[in-house]
C-alpha positions as CSV (number, residue, x, y, z in Angstrom):
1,X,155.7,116.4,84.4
2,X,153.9,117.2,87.9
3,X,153.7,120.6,88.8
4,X,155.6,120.5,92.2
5,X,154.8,123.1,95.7
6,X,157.7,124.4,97.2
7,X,157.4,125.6,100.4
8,X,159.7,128.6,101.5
9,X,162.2,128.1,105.1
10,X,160.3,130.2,106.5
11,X,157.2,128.3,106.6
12,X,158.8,124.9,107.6
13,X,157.0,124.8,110.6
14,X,153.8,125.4,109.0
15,X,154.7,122.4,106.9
16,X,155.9,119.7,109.9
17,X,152.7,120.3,110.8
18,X,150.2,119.7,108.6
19,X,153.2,118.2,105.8
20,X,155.6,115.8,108.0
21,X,159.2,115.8,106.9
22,X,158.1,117.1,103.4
23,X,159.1,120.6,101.8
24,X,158.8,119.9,98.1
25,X,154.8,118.3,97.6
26,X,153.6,117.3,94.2
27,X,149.8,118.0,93.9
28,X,148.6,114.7,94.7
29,X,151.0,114.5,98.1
30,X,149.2,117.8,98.4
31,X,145.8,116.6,98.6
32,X,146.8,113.2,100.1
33,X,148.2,115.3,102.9
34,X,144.8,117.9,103.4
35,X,142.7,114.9,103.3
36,X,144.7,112.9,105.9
37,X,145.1,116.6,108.2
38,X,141.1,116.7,107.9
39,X,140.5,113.2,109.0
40,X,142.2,114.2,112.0
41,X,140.9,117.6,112.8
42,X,137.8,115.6,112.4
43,X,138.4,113.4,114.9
44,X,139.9,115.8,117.4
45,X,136.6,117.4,117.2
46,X,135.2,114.9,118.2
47,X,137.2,114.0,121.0
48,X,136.7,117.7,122.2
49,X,133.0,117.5,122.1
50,X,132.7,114.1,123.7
51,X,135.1,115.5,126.6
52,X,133.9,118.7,126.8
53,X,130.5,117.0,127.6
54,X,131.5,115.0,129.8
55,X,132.8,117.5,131.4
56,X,130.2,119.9,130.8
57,X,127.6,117.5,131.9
58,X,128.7,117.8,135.7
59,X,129.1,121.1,135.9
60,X,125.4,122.2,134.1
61,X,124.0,119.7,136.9
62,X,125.9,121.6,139.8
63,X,124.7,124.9,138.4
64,X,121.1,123.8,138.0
65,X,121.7,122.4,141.6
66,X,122.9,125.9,143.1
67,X,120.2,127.6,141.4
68,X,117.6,125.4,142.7
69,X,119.3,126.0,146.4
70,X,119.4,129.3,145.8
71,X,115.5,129.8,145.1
72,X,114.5,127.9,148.0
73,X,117.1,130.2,150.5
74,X,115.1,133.6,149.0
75,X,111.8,131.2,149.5
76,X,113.2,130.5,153.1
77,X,114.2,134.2,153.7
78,X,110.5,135.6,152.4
79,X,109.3,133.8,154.3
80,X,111.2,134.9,157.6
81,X,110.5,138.4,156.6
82,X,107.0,137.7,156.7
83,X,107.1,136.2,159.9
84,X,109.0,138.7,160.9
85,X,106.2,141.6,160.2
86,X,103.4,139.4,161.8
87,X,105.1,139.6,164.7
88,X,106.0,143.2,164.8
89,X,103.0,144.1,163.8
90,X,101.1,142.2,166.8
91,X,103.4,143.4,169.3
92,X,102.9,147.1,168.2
93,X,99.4,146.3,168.7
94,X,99.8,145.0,171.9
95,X,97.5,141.7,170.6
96,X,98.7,138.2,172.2
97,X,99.9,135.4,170.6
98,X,96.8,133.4,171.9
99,X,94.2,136.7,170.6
100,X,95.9,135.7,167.4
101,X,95.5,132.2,167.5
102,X,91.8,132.6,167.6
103,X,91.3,135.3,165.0
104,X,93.4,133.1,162.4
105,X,91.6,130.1,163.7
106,X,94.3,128.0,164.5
107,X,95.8,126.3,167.5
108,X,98.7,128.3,169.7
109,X,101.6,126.1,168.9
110,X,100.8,126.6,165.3
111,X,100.4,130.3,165.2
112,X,103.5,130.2,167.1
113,X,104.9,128.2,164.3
114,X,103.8,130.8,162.2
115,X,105.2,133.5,163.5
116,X,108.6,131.8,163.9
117,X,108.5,130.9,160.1
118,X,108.5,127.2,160.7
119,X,105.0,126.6,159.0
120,X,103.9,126.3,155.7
121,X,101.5,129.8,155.5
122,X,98.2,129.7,153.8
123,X,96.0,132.0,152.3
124,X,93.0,132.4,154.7
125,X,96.6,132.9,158.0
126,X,97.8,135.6,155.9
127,X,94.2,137.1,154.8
128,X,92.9,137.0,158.4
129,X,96.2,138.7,159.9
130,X,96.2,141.2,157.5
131,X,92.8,141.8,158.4
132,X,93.6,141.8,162.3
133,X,96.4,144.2,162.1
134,X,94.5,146.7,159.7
135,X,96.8,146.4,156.6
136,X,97.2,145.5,152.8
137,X,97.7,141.7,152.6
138,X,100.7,142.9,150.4
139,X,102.5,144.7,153.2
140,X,102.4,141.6,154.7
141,X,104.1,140.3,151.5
142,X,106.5,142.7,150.7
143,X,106.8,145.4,153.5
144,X,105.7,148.4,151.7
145,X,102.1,149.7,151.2
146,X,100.6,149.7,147.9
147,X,100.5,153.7,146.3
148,X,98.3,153.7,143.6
149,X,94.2,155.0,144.7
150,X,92.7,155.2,140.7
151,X,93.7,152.2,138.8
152,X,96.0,149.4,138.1
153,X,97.5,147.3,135.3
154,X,99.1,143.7,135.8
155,X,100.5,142.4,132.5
156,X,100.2,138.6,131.9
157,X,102.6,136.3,134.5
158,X,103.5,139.9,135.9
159,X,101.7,139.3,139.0
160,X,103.1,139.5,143.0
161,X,104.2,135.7,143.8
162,X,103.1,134.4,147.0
163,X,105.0,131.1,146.7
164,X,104.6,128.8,149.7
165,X,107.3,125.6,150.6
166,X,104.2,123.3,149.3
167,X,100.9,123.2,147.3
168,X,99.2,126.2,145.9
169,X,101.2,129.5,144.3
170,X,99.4,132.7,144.1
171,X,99.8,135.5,141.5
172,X,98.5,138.7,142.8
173,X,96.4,140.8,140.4
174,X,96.2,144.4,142.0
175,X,98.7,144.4,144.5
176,X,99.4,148.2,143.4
177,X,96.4,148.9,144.4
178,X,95.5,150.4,148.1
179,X,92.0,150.2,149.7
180,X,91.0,146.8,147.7
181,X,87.5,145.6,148.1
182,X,88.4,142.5,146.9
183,X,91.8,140.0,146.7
184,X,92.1,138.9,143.2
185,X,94.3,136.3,142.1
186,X,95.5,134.0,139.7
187,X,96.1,130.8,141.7
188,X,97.9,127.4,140.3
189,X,96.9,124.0,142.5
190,X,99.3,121.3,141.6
191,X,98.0,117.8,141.1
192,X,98.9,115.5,143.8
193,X,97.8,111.5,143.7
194,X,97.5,111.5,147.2
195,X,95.3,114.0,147.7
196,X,92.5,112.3,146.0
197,X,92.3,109.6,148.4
198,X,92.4,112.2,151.7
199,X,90.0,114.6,153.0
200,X,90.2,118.0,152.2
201,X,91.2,120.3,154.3
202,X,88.9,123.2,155.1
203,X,89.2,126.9,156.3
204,X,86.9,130.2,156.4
205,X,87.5,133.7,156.2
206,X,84.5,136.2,156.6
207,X,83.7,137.7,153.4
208,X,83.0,135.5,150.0
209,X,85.2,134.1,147.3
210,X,84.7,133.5,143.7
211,X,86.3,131.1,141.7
212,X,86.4,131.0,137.9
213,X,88.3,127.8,136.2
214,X,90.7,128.7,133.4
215,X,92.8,125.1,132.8
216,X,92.1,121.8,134.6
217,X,90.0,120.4,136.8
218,X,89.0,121.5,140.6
219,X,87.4,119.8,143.4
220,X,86.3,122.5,145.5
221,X,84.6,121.4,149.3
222,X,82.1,123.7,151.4
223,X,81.2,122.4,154.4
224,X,79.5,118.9,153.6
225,X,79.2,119.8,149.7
226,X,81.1,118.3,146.5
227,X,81.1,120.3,143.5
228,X,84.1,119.0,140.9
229,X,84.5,122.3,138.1
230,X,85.7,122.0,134.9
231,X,87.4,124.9,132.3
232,X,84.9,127.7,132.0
233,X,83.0,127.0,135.5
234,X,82.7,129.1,138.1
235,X,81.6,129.2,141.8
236,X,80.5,132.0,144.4
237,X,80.4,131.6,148.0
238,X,79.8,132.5,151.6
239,X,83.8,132.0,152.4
240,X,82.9,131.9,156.4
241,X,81.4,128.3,155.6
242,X,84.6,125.8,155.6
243,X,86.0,125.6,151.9
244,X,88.5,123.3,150.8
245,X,89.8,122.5,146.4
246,X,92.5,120.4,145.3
247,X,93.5,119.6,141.9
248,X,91.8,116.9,140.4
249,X,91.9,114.8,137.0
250,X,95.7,114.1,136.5
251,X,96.7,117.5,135.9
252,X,97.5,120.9,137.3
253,X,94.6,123.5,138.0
254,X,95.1,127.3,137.2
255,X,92.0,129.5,138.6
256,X,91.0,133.1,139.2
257,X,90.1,133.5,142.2
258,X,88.6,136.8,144.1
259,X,88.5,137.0,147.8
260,X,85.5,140.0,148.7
261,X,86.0,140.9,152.4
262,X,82.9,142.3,154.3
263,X,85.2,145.1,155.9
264,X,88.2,145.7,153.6
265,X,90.6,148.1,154.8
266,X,93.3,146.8,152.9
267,X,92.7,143.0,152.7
């Protein structure tokens, strides 16, 4: 005779659910029943998954939308603050915006531009305005002076970010650091196909630069001269001559660079 399973009143409910209309079970309506209930939980779980991806799916892409909005507002705001300071900065010195033009070497509408925040900063701008105004490149950056007088430590990918709308990004290595004879930084160039084809564009700075190549490949311009620099190679030069690098050979570029001013009160 089969052993049978009977379930008490008080779990009927228990049993219309996973047993329909059954409260006495033999073993084998037993296991008929689990392996019928599991085929189902099965595919309930899968149903679940496939619509919670679906689901899902959308609302990871609106996320990774919003975040991606969000960095470029902060980009878009840093960069109004530091428009902001240039422009305080040149009125307490009583300099002109066309004074300014020349110093940073550019035309009046675009250091007007600049100081509105409308155009893309580079380097050499922000170096030579720093210069103007007397103050560390990473006031201009960040609004506060650097402290420290006897040394500095930047851990790796720990650098200050000088991320522009476009093109190069800038890690800078002693930006704790006041009275800096020299700028170093670890700068990225991003490979761009239609830059290859284009002339480069050049700018100048008094002091010199020094450029050491730790991934990729770097076309650098001074004045009429080519040089294309490989991982390990490394150039020095008279940065008042007009110098120019793009990324070249298909990939990214990541360089030290060192930017030595002649007169470096902060800059």
């Amino acid at each position: 005779m089969t052993a049978g399973i009977t379930l008490e009143p008080g779990n009927q409910r228990f049993s219309r659910l996973i047993f329909p209309a059954k409260t006495a079970l033999t073993v084998e309506d037993l296991f008929e029943s689990v392996n019928e209930w599991f085929r189902r939980w099965v595919a309930g779980a899968i149903w679940v998954v496939t619509r919670e991806y679906c689901i899902a799916r959308p609302i990871f892409m609106g996320w990774a939308f919003f975040i991606f909005m969000q960095r470029g507002l902060i980009m878009e705001t840093k960069i109004m603050e530091i428009a902001q300071r240039i422009r305080e900065l040149r009125m307490i010195l009583e300099m002109s915006e066309q004074e300014m033009a020349d110093i940073t070497d550019v035309s009046l509408e675009e250091y007007r531009e600049y100081e509105a925040g409308k155009k893309d900063y580079s380097f050499t701008f922000l170096y030579e305005c720093a210069r103007a105004f007397g103050v560390d490149i990473v006031e201009l950056l960040t609004g506060e002076n650097p402290k420290l007088s006897f040394y500095t430590v930047v851990r790796a990918g720990k650098g200050l970010p000088i991320r522009r709308r476009q093109s190069f990004t800038y890690q800078h290595l002693a930006y704790r650091l006041k009275d800096k004879l020299a700028e170093p930084f670890v700068v990225t160039a991003p490979y761009n196909e239609h830059e290859q084809n284009t002339p480069i564009h050049l700018s100048h700075h008094e002091g010199q630069e020094f450029d050491f190549i730790l991934k990729g490949s770097l076309k650098v311009q001074i004045d009429d001269h080519i040089e294309v620099l490989g991982e390990g190679d490394a150039i020095y030069y008279d940065s008042g001559h007009g110098h120019g690098m793009i990324a070249t050979g298909g990939a990214e570029c990541v360089f030290l660079a060192v930017v030595i001013g002649e007169q470096n009160t902060g800059a």
